[in-house]
C-alpha positions in Angstrom: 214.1 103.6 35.9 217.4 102.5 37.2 217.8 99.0 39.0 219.4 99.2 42.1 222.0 97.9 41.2 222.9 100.7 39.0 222.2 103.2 41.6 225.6 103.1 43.3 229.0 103.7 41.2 231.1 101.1 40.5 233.7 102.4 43.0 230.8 101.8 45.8 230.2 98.8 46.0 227.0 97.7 48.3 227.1 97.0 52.0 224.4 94.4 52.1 224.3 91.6 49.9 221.8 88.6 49.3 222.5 85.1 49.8 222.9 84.5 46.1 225.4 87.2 46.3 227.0 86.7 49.8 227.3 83.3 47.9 229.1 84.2 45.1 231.1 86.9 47.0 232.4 84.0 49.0 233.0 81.8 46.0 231.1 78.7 46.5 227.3 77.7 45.5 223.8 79.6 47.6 223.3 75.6 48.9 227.2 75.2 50.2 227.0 79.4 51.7 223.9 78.1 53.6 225.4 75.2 55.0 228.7 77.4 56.0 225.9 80.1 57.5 224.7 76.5 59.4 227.8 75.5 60.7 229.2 79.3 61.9 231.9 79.1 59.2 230.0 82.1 57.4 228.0 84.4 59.4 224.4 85.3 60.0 222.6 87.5 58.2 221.0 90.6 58.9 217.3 91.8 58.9 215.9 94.6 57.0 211.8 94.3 57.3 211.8 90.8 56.1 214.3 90.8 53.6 217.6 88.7 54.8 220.6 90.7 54.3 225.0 90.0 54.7 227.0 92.2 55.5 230.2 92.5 53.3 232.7 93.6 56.4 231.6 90.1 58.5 231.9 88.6 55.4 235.2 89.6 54.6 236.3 89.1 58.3 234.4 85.4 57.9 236.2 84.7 54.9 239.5 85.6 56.7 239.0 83.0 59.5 238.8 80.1 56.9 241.5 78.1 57.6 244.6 78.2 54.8 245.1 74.9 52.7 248.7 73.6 54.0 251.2 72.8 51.4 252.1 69.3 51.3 255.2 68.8 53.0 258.0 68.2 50.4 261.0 65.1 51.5 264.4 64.8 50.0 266.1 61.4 49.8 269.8 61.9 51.1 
């Protein structure tokens, strides 16, 4: 029997994802994704029955909205 995971090709990747994977999707820890979810940094998930579910397109557009790290502002002595 195949997992589910190995259901879908490579080339599809899935739609939903769980917190674990939201998490690592977004790069940071399941504890840090949960307090972004918290704070509306990351979004909420999905319900299917009673399973919790993201959604990799309002992740991606989440992960857009994150603000960009400036570069530090270089001076030159004259």
């Amino acid at each position: 029997m195949k997992h589910r995971r190995d259901l879908l090709p490579l080339s599809l990747p899935p739609r939903g994802l769980s917190r674990e994977q939201a998490a690592a999707y977004f790069g940071v820890s399941p504890g840090t994704f949960s307090e972004m979810v918290q704070d509306g940094r990351a979004p909420s998930p999905k319900v299917i029955n009673r399973r919790l579910v993201w959604d990799r397109h309002a992740l991606d557009m989440a992960f857009d909205s994150l603000p960009d790290k400036e570069a530090p502002r270089l001076e030159f002595a004259l």
